[in-house]
C-alpha positions, 0 to 999 in steps of 0.5 A, spaced: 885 679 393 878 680 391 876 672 386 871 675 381 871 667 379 869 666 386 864 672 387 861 669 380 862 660 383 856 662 387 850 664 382 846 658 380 848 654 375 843 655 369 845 649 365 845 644 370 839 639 367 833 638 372 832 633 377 826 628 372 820 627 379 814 622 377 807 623 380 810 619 388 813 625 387 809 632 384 802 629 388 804 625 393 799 625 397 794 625 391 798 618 388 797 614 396 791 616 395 790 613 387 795 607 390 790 605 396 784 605 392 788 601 386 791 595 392 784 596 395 781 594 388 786 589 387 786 585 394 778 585 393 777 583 386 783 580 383 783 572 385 786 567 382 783 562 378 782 555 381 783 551 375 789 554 372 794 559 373 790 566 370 787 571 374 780 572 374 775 578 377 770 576 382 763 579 383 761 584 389 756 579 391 763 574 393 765 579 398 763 578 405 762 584 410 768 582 415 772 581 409 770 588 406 773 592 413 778 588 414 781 589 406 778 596 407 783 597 413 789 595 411 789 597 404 786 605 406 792 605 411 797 606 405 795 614 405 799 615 410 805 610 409 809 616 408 808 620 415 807 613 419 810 608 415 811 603 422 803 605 424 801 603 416 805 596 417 801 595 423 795 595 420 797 591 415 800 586 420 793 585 424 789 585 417 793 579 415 793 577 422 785 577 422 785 574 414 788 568 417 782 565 420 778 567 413 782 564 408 784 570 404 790 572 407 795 572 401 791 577 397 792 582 404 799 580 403 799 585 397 797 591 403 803 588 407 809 588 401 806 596 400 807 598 407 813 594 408 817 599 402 814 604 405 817 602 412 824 601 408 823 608 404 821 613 409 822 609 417 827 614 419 829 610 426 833 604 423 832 600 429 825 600 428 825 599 421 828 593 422 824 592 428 818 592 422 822 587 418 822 582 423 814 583 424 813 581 417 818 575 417 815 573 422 808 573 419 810 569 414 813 564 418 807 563 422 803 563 416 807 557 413 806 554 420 799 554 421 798 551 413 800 543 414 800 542 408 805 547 407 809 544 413 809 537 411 811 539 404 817 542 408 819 536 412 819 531 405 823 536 402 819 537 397 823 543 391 816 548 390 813 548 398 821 550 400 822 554 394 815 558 394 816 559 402 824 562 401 820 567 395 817 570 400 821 571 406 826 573 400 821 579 397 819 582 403 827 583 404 827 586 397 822 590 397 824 593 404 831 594 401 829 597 395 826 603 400 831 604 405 836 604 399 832 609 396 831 613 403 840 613 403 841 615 397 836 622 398 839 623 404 845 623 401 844 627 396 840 632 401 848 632 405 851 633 399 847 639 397 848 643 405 855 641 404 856 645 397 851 650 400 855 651 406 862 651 402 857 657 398 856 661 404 864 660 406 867 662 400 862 669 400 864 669 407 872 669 406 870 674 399 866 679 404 873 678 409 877 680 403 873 685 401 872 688 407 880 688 409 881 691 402 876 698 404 880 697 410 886 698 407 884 704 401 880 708 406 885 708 412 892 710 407 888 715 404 885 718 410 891 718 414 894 722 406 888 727 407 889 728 415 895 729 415 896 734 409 889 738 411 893 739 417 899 741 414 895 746 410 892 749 416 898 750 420 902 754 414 896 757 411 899 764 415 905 764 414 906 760 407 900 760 402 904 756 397 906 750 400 898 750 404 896 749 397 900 745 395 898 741 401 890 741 399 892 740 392 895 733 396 889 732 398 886 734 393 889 727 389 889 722 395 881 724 394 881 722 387 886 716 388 882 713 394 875 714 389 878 711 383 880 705 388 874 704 391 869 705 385 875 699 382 874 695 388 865 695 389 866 694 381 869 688 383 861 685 386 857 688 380 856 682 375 861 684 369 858 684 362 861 680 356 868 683 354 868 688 361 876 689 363 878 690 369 885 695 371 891 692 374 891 691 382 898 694 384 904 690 386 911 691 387 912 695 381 907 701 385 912 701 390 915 707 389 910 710 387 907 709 394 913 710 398 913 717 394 905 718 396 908 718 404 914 723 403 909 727 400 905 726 406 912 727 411 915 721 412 922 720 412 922 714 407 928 710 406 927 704 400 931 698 398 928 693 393 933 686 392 931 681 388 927 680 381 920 683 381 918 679 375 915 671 375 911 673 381 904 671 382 899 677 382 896 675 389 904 676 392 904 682 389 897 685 391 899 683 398 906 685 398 903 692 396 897 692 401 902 691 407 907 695 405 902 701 404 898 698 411 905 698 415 907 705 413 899 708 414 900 706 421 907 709 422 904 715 420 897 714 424 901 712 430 908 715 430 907 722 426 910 725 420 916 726 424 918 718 425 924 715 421 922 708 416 926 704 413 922 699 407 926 693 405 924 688 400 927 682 398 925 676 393 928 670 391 925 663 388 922 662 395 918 668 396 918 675 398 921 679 404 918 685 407 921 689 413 917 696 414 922 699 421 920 705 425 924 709 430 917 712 433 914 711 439 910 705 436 903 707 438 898 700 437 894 702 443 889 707 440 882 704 438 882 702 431 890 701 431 890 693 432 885 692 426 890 693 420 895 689 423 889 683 423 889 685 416 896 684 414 897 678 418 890 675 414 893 677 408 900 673 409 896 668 412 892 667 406 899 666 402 902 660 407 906 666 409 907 669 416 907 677 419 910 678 425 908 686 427 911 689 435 915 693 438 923 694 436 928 692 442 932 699 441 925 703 440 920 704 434 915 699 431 917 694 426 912 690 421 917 683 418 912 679 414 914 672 408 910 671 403 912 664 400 911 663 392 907 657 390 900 655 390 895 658 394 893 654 400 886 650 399 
């Protein structure tokens, strides 16, 4: 049964608010650009005060040459810390490494803690992120070990030297969790958004088979009508001008009934304006009319109905239709107006039974006849039912379908 809620699920969601982006994100490459000339100024300008704890900014003229290339190096890495966020961290790494022998390797470590986030943030390759990791513990480790001071402070167990050096290891840790925790959640939202695309693209997908089993079911019914009357009519035109017009006049109604149903059905895929109604899709109610409609056409119909026709799902009584309507197209397709049928229907709190019997020859080896009934099975299939269509023992054809009562299946 065509879902318009379905159809209607896919469109975007308007009222869904927009993901807040900052400037990392708008202008990347223009935000690492401005981040590498502030880390730079920083590391370059910014020292600490000797006699206290405050900062101060010193002169150009105190930045040596070597110095000036080596701040330059690790701080200028950082615009590409997104795209090589490993290669920046190296850079870093030898700059603080190279720092070491002139004294101001804690003020490069700000380049480092920089690229370390991004080695977190944007390192694709876990194990080279940790591999990362490991090459800043361990220049913070060496550091510590070529400082004998620092080391001695260590040994007599003295609080802040065991503190300050346990806050390094601690913030290079956190500053590389924050990113890789940070890379997670994107990815996870980047998975959750191909997984709601993919289940978009299986609902158009399941719609579309729907849609294309129901213009399957309309024009096939009608067609086979207006056939087999044209033919009628063509064969008594001579010799009974009356019953040849009324033959067209048959075809001339299933015309009209196959355009009506088909302009019912495209209007399904049209966006309806507020207030817009559809007619009712046929169910059981509008199975004598249809069993009258094949009569018409030549069929020797024999109908039973057990059972309530009420309290029943709307989609039961669609596909109760649908099948009933394909099994007697295909009699008269395949067997001819000739053959003899037999229509039983049954429901129960349980479901709906249907039994279409013929005693043609059954022909399904044409071209084209096996589609309807993949359309039938589909259709009890959808429900949680079976269909069972083949040869009867004694001769002819039978289509014995279920169509179970309850939820419709996930």
């Amino acid at each position: 049964m065509v879902n318009r809620t379905a159809l209607h699920a896919q469109a975007p969601r308007r009222s869904a608010p927009r993901q807040q982006t900052g400037p990392f994100t708008r202008w990347p490459r223009t935000a690492d650009t401005v981040l590498a000339i502030v880390v730079f100024l920083t590391i370059a300008f910014v020292t600490g005060n000797e006699s206290n704890d405050d900062l101060a900014i010193r002169p150009i003229s105190d930045l040596a040459i070597d110095e000036f290339f080596v701040l330059a190096m690790a701080s200028g890495a950082i615009y590409w810390r997104r795209s090589r966020p490993m290669v920046v961290l190296g850079v870093t790494l030898v700059a603080s490494a190279l720092s070491l022998g002139f004294g101001y390797s804690e003020v490069v470590g700000i380049a480092m803690i920089v690229a370390l986030y991004s080695v977190g943030r944007y390192a694709t390759n876990d194990q080279w992120s940790h591999i990362g990791l490991g090459g800043a513990f361990a220049l913070v480790g060496f550091t510590v070990l070529i400082d004998e001071v620092t080391v001695a402070e260590i040994r007599s167990g003295t609080p802040e030297a065991i503190a300050g050096v346990t806050f390094g290891f601690f913030l290079m840790f956190v500053v590389w969790y924050i990113g890789r925790r940070i890379r997670f959640r994107g990815e996870r939202a980047a998975q959750l958004e191909r997984e709601q695309a993919a289940q978009a693209r299986r609902v158009v997908a399941e719609e579309r088979t729907r849609i294309a089993r129901e213009l399957h079911d309309i024009v096939a019914h009608r067609v086979s009508l207006m056939t087999v009357q044209a033919g009628a009519a063509k064969t008594v035109a001579a010799d009974d001008p009356e019953r040849a017009i009324q033959a067209m006049e048959a075809v001339e109604q299933a015309g009209r009934q196959a355009l009506d149903e088909l302009r019912h059905l495209l209007g399904v895929l049209r966006p309806e304006a507020e207030g817009e109604s559809l007619a009712p899709q046929p169910g059981l109610a509008d199975v004598p009319r249809l069993i009258d409609q094949f009569e018409e056409a030549g069929l020797d119909i024999s109908f039973t109905m057990d059972g309530a026709q009420t309290e029943l799902p709307s989609r039961v009584h669609l596909s109760t239709y649908r099948i009933v309507q394909e099994a007697l197209t295909n009699v008269l397709k395949h067997a001819g107006p000739s053959a003899r049928t037999e229509v039983r229907l049954s429901s129960d709190d349980h479901g709906v039974g249907i039994e279409v019997l013929d005693n043609g020859h059954g022909v399904t080896t044409l071209p084209g006849a096996g589609q309807g009934i993949v359309g039938m099975r589909e259709r009890a299939l959808l429900l949680g039912g079976s269909l069972e269509a083949g040869p009867r023992p004694g001769g002819g054809f039978q289509v014995v379908a279920h169509l179970p009562i309850g939820p419709e299946p996930a």
